[in-house]
Every structure is written in structure tokens, then in C-alpha cells.
N, C-alpha and C positions, 0 to 999 in steps of 0.2 A: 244261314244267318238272316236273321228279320231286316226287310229294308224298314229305311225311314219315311213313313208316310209325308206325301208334298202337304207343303201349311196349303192351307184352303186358300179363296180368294180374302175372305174376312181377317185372317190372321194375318195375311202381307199387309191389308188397310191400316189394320192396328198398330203393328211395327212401323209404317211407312208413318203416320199420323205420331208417335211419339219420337218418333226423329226429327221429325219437323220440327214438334213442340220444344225438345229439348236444346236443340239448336236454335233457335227461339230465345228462347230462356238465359242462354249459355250466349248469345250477342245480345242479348237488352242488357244482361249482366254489366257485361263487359263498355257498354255505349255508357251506362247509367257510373259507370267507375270514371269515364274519359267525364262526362260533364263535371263531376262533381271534386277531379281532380285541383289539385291549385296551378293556377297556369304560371308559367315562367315563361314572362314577358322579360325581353333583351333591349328597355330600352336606354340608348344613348343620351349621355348628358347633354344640356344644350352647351355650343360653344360658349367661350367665356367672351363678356365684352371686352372689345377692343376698352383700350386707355391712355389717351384723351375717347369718348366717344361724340363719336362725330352729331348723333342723336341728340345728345346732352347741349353743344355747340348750337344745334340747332333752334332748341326751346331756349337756351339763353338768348340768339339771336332775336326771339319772336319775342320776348320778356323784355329788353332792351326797344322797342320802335315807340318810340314817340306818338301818340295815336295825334291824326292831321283834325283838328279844328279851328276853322271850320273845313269841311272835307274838302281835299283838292284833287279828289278825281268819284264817279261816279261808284268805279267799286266799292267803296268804302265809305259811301252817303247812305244812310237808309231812306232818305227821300228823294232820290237823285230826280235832276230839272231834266226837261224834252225840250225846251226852246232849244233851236240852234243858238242863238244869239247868248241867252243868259248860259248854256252849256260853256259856249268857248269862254267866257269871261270867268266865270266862278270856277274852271277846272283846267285853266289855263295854264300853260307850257312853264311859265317863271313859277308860280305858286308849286305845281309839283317841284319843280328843282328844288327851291328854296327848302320843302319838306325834305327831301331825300338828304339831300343837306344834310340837314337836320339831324340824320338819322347814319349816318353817315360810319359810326361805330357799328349801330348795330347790323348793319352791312358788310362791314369788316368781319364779324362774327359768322356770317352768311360763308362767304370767304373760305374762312377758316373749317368752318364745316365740312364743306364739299371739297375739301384736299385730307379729311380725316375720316378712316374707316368708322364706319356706323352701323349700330344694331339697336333693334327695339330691343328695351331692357325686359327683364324677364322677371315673372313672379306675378303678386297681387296687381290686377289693374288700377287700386287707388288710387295707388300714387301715378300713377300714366294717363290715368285716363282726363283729367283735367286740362294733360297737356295738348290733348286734341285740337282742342279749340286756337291756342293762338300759335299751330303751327299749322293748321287752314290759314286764319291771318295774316300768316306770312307769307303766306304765297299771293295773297291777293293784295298782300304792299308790296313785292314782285312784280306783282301785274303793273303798277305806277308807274316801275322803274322802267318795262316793257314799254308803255304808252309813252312817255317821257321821251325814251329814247327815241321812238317813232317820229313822233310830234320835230325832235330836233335833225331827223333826217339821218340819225344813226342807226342803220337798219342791222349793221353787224353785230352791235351791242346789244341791240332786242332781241336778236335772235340768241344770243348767249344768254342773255337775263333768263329768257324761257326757257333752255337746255339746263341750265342751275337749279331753276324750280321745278323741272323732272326729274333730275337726278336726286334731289332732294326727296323726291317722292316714293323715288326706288330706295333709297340710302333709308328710310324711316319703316320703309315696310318688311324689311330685310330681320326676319326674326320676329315679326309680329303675330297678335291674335288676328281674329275675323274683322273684328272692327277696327284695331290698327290698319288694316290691311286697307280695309276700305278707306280708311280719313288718306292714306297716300295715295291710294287711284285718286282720290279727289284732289289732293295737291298736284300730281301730275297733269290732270286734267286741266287745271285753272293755267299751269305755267304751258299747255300746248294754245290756250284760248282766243291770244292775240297774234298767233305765229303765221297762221297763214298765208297770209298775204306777205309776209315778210322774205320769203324767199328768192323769190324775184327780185327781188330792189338789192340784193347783197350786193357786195362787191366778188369778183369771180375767186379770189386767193379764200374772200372768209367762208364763202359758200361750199368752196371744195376742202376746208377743214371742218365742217362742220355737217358735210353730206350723210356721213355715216349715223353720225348722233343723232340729224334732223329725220331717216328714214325709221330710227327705232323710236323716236319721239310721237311722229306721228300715226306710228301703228299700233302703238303702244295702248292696253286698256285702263 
């Protein structure tokens, strides 16, 4: 019986080089099926808003403030004065009261918010995004009520006023875009602004209810 002649070195190359090739062929195949496959993406509905939202609560609050003319505190001057002297007089202790007064519902509204679950509303930002503006605003009529209470030597109070306009800040950014997200770090930001100093001067009861709140407040970005 005739044996079978060994394939030469050239004819292993040639088999070894269409195996390659073919497998080659047979995974581009197969990559160019996966790209061009339809992906079946699992995404989850967003939650549904809470009702009353607390969100909503909030922009009625900042729609409801009375705007202070002529201004009685610095945040809220666009020309604010440097004299000490004309400072204390034109942004004086009675003139804020009297505004906050004033304002006194829409503070209520305040209130009422931050005891109500909140989420930024979802969909087109047209209608949201408007609301940017005067729920920064309200944090920086916040700040008044901060300085206010300072000024009258309620350090307990200020330091609450400011914990409100953080949580306010978490409570609106909760379910936001990028830029939502951002106008609430900046609300939170402005209600940490005045707190500093305020820790110290508490009383020991409001300062140990408030230990916990003040340590994520101030680490807060």
C-alpha cells in the first residue's frame, strides 16, 4: 500500500494562512452582526412625583416674596454700600423684620415644603427651567432671615434657617438634569454661607439636635 506523501512546508503555510483568514472572516462576521444588532436597553421609568410636591411648594414659595425696596440687607442690593455707618443704618435689624413680616406667608410656604417629599419634575426643561432663578432667590431671602436672626442674637434660629435652605437644596436636586443639579449645589451653598460662626454661640440642647444636620451641611458640595 502507497503511503501518503507529508504536505511540504509550503502547503502547511497555505492551510495554516486560510485558517486564519477564515476565522478572520467568520469573527468580523459575527462583531459586524453584534454592532449592528438593535440594542435592548432595560431602561426603568423614572419615579412618579410625589403629590402635593414639595418642589412645586417651593417655586410657589419664591413667587409669593414680596421683593424688599428699597433693599434691606446687602444680599439682595445690587449696589450694596461699604460705609460701616451707612451699612448699619440702610440694612438694619427693624427694616429686615419688618420685610420678613412682610413676607410672612411666603415663608409659610417655605415651611410647608420642607415637611413635603420633593422631586424635580421631569420632561421638557421649558417649563423648569425659568424656575431657576427665583428658587436661587430664595435662598438668598433666606440668607435675611439667617442675618436677622443673628443680628437679634437668635443663633438657634439661624442656624435652622440655614439647615432649611440645604435641605431645600437636596429636596430640588433629587431627580434633576445637570443644570438642575447645579442651581441646588448653589442653593445649598448660599444657606451654609452665613453659618459658620454660628455654631459656637448655640445653645448646648439646639446645638446637639442639630449636630448631625450641621456635620452633613457643612461637608456638603
Amino acid at each position: 500500500m502507497k503511503q501518503k506523501k507529508p504536505l511540504e512546508r509550503l502547503e502547511k503555510y497555505f492551510f495554516f494562512v486560510c485558517g486564519v483568514l477564515i476565522a478572520a472572516l467568520l469573527s468580523g462576521a459575527w462583531y459586524w452582526n453584534f454592532l449592528e444588532a438593535e440594542p435592548n436597553w432595560n431602561i426603568p421609568a423614572p419615579p412618579v412625583a410625589p403629590n402635593p410636591n414639595g418642589f412645586d411648594l417651593y417655586v410657589a414659595s419664591a413667587q409669593a416674596i414680596v421683593p424688599a425696596k428699597p433693599p434691606v440687607d446687602a444680599v439682595n442690593d445690587p449696589t450694596p454700600v461699604e460705609d460701616p455707618k451707612i451699612y448699619a443704618q440702610k440694612y438694619s435689624l427693624a427694616k429686615k423684620q419688618a420685610w420678613l413680616k412682610k413676607n410672612a406667608a411666603a415663608f409659610q410656604l417655605f415651611q410647608r415644603a420642607i415637611k413635603t417629599p420633593a422631586r424635580h419634575p421631569q420632561g421638557d426643561l421649558t417649563n423648569t427651567f425659568p424656575k431657576y432663578g427665583p428658587l436661587r432667590e430664595l435662598a438668598r431671602v433666606k440668607t435675611i432671615q439667617i442675618r436677622a436672626r443673628k443680628m437679634s442674637g437668635d443663633w438657634d434660629g439661624a442656624m435652622q434657617s440655614g439647615i432649611d435652605t440645604i435641605q431645600m437644596g437636596h429636596d430640588i436636586r433629587r431627580g434633576a438634569p445637570l443644570i438642575g443639579y447645579l442651581v441646588a449645589v448653589a442653593v445649598g451653598a448660599i444657606g451654609r454661607g452665613d453659618l459658620y460662626d454660628v455654631p459656637e454661640k448655640m445653645s448646648a440642647a439646639a446645638a446637639k439636635k442639630t449636630r448631625g444636620a450641621w456635620k452633613i451641611c457643612s461637608s456638603a458640595a
